[in-house]
C-alpha positions in Angstrom: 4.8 25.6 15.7 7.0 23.9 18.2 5.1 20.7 18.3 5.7 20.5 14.4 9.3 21.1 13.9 9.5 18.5 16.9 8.8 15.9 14.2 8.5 17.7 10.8 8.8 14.7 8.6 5.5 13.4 10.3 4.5 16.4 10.0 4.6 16.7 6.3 3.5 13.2 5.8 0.1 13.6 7.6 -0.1 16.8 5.4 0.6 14.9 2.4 -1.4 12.0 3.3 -4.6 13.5 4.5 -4.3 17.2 3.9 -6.8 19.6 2.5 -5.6 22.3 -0.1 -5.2 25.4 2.5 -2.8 23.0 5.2 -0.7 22.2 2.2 -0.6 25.8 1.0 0.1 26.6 5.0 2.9 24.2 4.5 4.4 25.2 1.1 5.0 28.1 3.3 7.0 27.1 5.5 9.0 24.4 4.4 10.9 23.6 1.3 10.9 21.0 -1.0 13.7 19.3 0.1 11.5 18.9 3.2 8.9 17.1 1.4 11.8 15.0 -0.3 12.7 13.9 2.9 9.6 13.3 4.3 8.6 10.9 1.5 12.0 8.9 1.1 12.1 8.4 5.3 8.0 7.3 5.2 7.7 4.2 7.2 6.0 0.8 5.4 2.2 1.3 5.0 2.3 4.9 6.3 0.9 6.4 2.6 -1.6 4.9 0.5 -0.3 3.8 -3.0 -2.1 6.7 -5.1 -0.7 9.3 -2.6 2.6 8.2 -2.9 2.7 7.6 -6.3 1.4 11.3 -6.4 3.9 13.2 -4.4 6.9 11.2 -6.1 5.7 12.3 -9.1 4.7 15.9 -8.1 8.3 16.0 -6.3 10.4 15.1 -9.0 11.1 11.7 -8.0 11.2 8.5 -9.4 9.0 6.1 -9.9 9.2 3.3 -6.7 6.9 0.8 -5.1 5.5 1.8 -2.0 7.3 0.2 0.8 5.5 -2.9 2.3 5.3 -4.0 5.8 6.3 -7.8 5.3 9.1 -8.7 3.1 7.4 -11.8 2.0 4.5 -9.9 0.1 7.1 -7.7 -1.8 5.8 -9.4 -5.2 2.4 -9.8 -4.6 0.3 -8.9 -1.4 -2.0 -11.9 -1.1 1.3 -14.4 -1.6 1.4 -13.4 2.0 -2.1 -14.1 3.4 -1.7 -17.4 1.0 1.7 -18.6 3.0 0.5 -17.2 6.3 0.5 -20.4 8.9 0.5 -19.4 12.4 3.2 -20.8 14.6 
């Protein structure tokens, strides 16, 4: 249990990414849902696929909000960046 409140948001984000029902019952458990709340809103870009996030935010309460992206020139539209891509 050490190891996992060492880093707790990662933690809950690899439970929320990839977890089967009993780790997140293990984890409703033992952390609140502030927790999750945290975990979610402090995810780095590209960290949670767009159906899970869209999933949690909406199981959590939150708002709806674009998943965060990686390169701020594809914030409109992912292939504008593979399109503008020229390597220096």
């Amino acid at each position: 249990m050490e190891e996992v409140l060492a880093d707790k948001n990662f933690y809950l984000r690899l439970v929320m990414q990839y977890g089967e029902q009993r780790f997140l019952n293990l984890a409703n458990k033992h952390f609140t849902t502030q927790d999750f709340i945290e975990a979610i809103e402090t995810a780095p870009p590209g960290f949670f696929f767009a159906e899970v996030w869209h999933e949690w935010r909406k199981r959590l309460g939150l708002p709806k909000k674009r998943t965060p992206v990686r390169f701020a020139e594809c914030e409109n539209d992912p292939e504008d960046w593979w399109r503008n891509y020229r390597p220096e």
